[in-house]
C-alpha positions as a LaTeX table, in Angstrom:
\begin{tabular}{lrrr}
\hline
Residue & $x$ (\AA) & $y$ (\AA) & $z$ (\AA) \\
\hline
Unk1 & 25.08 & 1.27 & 34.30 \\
Unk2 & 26.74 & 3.36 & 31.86 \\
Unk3 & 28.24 & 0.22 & 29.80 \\
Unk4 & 25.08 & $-1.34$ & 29.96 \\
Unk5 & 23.48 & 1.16 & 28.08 \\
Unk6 & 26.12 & 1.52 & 25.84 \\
Unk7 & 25.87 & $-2.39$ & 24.20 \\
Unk8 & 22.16 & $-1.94$ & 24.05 \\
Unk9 & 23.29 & 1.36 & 21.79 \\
Unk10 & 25.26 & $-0.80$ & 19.61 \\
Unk11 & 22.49 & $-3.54$ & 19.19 \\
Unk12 & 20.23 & $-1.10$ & 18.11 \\
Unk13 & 22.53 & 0.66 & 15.29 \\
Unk14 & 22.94 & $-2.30$ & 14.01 \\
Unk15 & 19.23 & $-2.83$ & 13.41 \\
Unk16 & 19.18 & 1.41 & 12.32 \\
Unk17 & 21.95 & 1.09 & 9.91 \\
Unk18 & 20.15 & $-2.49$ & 8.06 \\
Unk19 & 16.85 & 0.11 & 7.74 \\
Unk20 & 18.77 & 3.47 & 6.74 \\
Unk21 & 21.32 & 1.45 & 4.50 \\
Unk22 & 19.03 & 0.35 & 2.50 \\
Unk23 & 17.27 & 3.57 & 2.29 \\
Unk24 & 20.53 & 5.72 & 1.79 \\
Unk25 & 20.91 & 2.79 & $-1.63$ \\
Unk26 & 18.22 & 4.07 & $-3.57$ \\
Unk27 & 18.96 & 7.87 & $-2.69$ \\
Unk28 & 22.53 & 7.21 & $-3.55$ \\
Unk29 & 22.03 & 5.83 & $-6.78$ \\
Unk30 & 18.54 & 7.56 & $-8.03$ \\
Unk31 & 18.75 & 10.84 & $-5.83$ \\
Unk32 & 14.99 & 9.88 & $-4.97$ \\
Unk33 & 13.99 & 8.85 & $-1.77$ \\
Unk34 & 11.40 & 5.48 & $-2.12$ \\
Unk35 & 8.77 & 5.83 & 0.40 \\
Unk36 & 7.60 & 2.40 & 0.07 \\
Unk37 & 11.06 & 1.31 & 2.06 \\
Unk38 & 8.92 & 1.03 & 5.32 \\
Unk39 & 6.44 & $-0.94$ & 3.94 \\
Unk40 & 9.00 & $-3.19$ & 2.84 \\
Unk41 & 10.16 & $-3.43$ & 5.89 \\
Unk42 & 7.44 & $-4.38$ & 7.38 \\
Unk43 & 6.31 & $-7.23$ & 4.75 \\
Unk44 & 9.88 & $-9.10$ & 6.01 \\
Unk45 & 8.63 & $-9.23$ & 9.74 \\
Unk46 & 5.51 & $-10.40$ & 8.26 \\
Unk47 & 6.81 & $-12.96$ & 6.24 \\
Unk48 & 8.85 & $-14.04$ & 9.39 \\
Unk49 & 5.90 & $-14.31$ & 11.33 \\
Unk50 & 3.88 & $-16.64$ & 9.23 \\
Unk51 & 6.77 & $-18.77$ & 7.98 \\
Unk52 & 7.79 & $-19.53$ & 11.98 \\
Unk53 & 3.92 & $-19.75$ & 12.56 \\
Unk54 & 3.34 & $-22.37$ & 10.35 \\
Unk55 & 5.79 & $-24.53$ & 11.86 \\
Unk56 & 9.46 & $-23.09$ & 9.89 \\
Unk57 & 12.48 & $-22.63$ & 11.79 \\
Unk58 & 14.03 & $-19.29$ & 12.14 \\
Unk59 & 16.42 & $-19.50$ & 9.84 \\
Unk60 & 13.85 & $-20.16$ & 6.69 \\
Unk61 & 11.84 & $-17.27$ & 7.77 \\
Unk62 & 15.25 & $-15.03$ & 8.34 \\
Unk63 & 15.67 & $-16.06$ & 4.71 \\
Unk64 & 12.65 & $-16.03$ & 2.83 \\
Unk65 & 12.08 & $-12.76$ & 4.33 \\
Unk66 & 15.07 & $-10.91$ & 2.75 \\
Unk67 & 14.17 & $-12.77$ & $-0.67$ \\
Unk68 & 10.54 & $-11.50$ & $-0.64$ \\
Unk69 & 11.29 & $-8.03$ & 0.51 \\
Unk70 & 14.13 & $-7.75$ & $-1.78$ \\
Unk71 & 11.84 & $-8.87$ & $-4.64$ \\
Unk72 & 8.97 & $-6.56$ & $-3.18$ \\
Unk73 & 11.52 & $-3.60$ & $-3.60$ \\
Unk74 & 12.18 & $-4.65$ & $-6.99$ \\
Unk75 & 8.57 & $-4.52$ & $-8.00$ \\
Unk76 & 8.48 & $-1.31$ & $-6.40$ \\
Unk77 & 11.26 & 0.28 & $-8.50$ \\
Unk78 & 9.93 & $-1.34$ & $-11.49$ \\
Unk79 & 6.03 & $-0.26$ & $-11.00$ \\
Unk80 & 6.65 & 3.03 & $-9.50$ \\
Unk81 & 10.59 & 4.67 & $-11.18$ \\
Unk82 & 11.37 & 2.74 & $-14.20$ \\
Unk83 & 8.63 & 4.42 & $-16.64$ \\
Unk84 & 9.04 & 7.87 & $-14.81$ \\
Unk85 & 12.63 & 7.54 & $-15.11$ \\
Unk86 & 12.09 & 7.49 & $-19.18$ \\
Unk87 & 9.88 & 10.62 & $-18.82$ \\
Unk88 & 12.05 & 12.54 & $-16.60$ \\
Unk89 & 9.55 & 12.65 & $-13.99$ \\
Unk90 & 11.15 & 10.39 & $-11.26$ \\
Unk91 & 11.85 & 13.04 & $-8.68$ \\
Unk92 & 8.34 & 13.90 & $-7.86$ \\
Unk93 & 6.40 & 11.74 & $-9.50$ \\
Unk94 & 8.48 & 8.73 & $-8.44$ \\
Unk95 & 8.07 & 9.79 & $-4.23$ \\
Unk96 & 4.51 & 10.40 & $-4.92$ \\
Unk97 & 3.73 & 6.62 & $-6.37$ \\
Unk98 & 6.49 & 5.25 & $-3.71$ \\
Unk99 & 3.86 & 6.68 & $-1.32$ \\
Unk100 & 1.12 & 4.83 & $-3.84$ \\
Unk101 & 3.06 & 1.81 & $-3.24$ \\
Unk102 & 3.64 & 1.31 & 0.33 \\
Unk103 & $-0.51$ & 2.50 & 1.08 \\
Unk104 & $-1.45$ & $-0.43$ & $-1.01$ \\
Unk105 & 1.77 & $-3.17$ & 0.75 \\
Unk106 & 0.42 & $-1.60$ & 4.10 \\
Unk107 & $-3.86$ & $-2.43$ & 3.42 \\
Unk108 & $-2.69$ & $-6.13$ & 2.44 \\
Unk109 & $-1.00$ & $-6.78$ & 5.32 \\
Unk110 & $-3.53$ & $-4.92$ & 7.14 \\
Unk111 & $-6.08$ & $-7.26$ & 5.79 \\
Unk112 & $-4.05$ & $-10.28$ & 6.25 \\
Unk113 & $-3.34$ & $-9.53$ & 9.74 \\
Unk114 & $-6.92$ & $-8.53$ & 10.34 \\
Unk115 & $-5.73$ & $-5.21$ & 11.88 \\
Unk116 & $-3.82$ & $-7.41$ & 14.63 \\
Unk117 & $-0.42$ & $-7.69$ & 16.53 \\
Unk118 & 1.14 & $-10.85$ & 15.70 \\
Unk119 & 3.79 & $-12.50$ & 17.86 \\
Unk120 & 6.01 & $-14.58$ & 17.70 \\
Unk121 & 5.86 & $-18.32$ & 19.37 \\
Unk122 & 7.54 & $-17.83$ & 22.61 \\
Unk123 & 9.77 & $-20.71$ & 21.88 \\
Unk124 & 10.81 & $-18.84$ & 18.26 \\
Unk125 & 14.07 & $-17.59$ & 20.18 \\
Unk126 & 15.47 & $-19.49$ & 23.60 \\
Unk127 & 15.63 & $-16.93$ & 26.49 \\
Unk128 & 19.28 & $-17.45$ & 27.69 \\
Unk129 & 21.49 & $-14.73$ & 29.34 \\
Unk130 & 25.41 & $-14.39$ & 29.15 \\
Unk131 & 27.03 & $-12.40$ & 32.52 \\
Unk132 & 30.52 & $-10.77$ & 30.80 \\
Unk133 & 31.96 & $-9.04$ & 34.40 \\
Unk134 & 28.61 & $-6.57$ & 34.84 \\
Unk135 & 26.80 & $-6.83$ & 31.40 \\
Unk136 & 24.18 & $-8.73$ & 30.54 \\
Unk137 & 23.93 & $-10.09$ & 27.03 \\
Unk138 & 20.97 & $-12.24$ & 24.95 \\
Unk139 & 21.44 & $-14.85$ & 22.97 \\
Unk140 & 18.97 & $-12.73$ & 20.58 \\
Unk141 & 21.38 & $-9.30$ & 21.03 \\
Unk142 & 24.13 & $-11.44$ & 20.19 \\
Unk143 & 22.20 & $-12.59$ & 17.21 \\
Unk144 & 20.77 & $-9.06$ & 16.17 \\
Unk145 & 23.99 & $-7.90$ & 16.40 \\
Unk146 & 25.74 & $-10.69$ & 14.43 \\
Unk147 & 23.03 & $-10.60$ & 11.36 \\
Unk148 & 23.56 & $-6.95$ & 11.39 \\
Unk149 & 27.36 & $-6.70$ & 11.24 \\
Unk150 & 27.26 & $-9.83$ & 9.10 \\
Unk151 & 24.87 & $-8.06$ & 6.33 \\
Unk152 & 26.99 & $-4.85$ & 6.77 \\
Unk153 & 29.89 & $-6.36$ & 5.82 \\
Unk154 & 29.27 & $-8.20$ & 2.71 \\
Unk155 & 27.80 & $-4.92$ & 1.14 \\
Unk156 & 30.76 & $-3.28$ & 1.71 \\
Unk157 & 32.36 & $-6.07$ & $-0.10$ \\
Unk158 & 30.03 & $-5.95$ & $-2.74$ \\
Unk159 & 29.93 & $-2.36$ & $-3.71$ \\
Unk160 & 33.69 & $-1.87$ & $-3.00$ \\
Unk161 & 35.79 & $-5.60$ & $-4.07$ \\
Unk162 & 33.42 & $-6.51$ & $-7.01$ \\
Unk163 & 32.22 & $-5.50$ & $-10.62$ \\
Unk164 & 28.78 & $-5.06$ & $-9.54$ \\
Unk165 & 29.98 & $-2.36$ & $-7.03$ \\
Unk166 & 31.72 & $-0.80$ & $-10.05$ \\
Unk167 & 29.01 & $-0.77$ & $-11.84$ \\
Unk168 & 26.64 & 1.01 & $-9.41$ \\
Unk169 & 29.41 & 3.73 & $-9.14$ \\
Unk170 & 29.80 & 4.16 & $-12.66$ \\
Unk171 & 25.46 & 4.37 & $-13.28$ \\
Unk172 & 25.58 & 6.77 & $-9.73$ \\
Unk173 & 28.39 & 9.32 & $-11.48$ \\
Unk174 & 26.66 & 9.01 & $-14.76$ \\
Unk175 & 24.10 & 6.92 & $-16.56$ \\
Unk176 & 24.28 & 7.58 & $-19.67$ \\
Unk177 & 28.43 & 7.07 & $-19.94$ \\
Unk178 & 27.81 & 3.66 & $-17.86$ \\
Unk179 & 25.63 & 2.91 & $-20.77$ \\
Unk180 & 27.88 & 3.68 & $-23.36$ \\
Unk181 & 30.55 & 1.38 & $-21.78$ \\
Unk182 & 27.64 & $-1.41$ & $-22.03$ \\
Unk183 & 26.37 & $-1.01$ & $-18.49$ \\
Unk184 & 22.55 & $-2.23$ & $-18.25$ \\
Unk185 & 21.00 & 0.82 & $-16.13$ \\
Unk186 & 17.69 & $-0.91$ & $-15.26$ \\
Unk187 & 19.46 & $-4.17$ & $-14.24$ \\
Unk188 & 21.49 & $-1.95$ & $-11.97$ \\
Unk189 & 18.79 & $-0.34$ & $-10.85$ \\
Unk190 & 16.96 & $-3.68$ & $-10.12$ \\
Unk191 & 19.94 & $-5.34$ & $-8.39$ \\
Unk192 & 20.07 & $-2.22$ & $-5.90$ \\
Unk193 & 15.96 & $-2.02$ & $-4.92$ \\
Unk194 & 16.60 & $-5.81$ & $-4.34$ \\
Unk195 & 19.67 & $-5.28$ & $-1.76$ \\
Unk196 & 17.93 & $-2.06$ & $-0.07$ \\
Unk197 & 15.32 & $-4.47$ & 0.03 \\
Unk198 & 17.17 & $-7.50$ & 1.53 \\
Unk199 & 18.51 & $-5.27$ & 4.22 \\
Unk200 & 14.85 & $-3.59$ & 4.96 \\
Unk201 & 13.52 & $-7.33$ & 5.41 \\
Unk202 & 16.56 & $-8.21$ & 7.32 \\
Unk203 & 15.84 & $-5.59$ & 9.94 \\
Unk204 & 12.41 & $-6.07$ & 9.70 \\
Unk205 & 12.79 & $-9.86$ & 11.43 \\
Unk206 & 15.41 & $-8.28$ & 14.04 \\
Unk207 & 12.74 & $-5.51$ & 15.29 \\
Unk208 & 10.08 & $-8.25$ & 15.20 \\
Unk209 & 11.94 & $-10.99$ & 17.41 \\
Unk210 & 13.01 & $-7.77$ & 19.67 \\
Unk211 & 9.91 & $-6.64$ & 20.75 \\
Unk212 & 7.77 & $-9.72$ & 19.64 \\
Unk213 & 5.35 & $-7.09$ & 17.85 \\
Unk214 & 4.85 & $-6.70$ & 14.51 \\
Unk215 & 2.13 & $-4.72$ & 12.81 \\
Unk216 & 1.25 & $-3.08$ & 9.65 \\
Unk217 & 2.01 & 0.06 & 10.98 \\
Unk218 & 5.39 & $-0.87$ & 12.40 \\
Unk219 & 7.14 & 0.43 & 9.03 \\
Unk220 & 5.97 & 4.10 & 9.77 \\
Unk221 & 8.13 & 5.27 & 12.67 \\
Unk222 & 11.62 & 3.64 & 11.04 \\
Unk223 & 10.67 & 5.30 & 8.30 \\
Unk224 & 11.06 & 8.62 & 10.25 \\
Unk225 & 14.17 & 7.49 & 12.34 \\
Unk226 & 15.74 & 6.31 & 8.45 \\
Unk227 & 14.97 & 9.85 & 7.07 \\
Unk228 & 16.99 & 11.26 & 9.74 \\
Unk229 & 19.69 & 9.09 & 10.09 \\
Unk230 & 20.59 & 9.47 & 6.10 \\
Unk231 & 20.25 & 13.39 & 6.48 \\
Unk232 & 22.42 & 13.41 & 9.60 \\
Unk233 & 25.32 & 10.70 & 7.73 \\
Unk234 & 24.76 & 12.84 & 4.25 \\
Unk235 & 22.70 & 12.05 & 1.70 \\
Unk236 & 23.52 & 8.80 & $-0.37$ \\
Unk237 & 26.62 & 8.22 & 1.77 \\
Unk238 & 26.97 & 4.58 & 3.22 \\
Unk239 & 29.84 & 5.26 & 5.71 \\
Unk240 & 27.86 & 8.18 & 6.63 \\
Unk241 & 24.45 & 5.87 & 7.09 \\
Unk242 & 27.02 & 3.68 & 9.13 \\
Unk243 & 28.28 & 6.64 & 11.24 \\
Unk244 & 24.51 & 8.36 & 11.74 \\
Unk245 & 23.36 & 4.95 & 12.51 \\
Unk246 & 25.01 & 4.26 & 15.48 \\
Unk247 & 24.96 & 7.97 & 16.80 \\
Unk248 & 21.61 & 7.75 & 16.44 \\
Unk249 & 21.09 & 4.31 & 18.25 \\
Unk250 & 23.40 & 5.58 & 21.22 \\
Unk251 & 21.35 & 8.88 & 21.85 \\
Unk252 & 18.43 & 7.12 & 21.53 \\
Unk253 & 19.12 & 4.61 & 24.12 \\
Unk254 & 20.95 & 6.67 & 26.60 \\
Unk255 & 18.04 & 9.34 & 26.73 \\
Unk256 & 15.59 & 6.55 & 27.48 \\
Unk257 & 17.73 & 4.72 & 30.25 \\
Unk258 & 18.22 & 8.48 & 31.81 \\
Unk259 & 15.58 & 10.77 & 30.79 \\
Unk260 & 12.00 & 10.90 & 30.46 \\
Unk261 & 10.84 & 8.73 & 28.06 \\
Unk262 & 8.91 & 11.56 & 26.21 \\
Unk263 & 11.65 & 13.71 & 25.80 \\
Unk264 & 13.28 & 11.22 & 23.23 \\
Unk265 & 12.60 & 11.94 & 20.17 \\
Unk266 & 12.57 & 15.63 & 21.15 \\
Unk267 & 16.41 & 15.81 & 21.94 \\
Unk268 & 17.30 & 13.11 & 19.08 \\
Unk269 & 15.90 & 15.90 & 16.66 \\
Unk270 & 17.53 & 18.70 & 18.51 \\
Unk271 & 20.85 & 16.77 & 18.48 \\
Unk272 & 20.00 & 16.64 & 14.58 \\
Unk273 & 19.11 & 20.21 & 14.06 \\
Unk274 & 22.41 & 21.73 & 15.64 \\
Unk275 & 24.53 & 19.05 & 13.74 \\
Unk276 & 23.09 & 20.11 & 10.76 \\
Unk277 & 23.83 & 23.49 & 11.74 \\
Unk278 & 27.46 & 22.77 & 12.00 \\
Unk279 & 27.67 & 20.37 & 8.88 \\
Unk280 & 24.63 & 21.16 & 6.27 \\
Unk281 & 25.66 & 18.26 & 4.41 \\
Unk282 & 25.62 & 15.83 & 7.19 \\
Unk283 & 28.10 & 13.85 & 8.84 \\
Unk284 & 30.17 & 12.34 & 6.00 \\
Unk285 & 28.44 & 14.22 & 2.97 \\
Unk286 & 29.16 & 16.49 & 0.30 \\
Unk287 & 27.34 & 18.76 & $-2.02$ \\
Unk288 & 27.01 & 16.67 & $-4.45$ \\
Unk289 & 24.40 & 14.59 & $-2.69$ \\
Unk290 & 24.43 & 10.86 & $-4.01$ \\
Unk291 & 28.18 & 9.49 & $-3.42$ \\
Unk292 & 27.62 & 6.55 & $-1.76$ \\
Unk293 & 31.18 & 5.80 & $-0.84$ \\
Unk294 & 31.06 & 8.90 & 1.12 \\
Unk295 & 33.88 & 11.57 & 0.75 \\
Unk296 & 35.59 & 10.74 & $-2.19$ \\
\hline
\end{tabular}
């Protein structure tokens, strides 16, 4: 049924907008896009995996994997940005060692993994089923869903009800004024990669426990859905991340309950290309690419 489909939408914007959240952070405040974010993404999953495998709960791997992808995404921005950033180079040269990055991330795990799908312990998550009227909810939906909002909303309370939100702002509109008001760029910059990072890991462990799959590949197709999803919201705009998010979660899951399964991505694109038509800038952005509180 309609409704059905409808909360299964929800559950998985919630997992899109962790993902394209903390790719739309980087974009917002760098204007560069770090293609290392699915690799990151993966390593949390990973990190769940093992930690639950050797005999943690759920809720050490949940955390330890947002620590060590949101220190993984601060290596990135330090090994692959920071010394381009001084040379000017960033734009190109920072996407093309971002790329650098997440090959070498994806061969370790590859090599850890020994090229296999890992699952997790069938007793990881209990299997129970709430009846509201006709829908059916899991205790893991409810869960993904929680985490999800949860994460959401103490970003928004970070970048808009505290000084380290002000702070990003004032580096995003310009870095060398933030500077002169004795703003630290680079520990802006680090404090960001490690939040995009948190979030990437975050949604890493929800797409994991969903489908009880996780490879080394598994970062490559978010990675695609995440690139949309910030073009269709607007470029460095977290409202418009939000907005794309779940727009893109509910086509997604409506075309598969009702249409062929192959013509999903196919119509998610073309529902892309003639919004973009209408609104070049995206959902919620401007020409100024980079504002991440959206329209000013």
């Amino acid at each position: 049924m309609l409704a059905q489909q409808l909360l299964n939408g929800l559950v998985v914007s919630g997992v899109y907008a962790l993902f394209s959240l903390g790719f739309t952070l980087v974009f917002g405040i760098q204007r560069i896009l770090n293609l290392a974010h699915g690799a990151v993404f993966m390593t949390g999953a990973m990190v769940a995996y093992y930690t639950v495998d050797g005999g943690g709960p759920l809720w050490l791997a949940f955390i330890l994997a947002i620590i060590v992808s949101g220190f993984l995404s601060v290596l990135v921005e330090i090994t692959c940005f920071r010394r381009l950033r001084r040379t000017g180079d960033e734009e190109f040269g920072g996407v093309v060692s971002s790329i650098g990055a997440g090959l070498v991330i994806t061969t370790i795990a590859q090599q850890i993994s020994n090229t296999q799908i890992l699952r997790f312990p069938f007793e990881t998550f209990p299997v129970v089923i709430f009846r509201f009227w006709d829908l059916r909810v899991s205790m893991l939906q409810l869960f993904m869903a929680g985490a999800a909002l949860a994460m959401v909303l103490i970003l928004g309370y970070l970048f808009y009800k505290t000084a380290f939100g002000r702070r990003v702002r004032a580096v995003t509109d310009n870095e060398h004024a933030a500077t002169l008001m004795g703003i630290n760029p680079n520990r802006v910059y680090m404090q960001t990669y490690f939040l995009a990072g948190a979030l990437a890991g975050a949604a890493g462990v929800l797409v994991g426990l969903a489908f009880n799959s996780i490879s080394f590949v598994m970062g490559e197709p978010y990675m695609m859905f995440g690139f949309a999803i910030i073009i269709l919201g607007g470029l460095g705009s977290i409202p418009g991340a939000l907005l794309a998010s779940v727009v893109f979660g509910m086509v997604q899951t409506l075309t598969i309950a009702y249409l062929p399964s192959g013509l999903t991505d196919t119509i998610i694109f073309a529902a892309l290309f003639l919004i973009l038509l209408v609104r070049p800038h995206g959902l919620l952005g401007q020409e100024d690419a980079g504002n991440l509180g959206g329209r000013r």
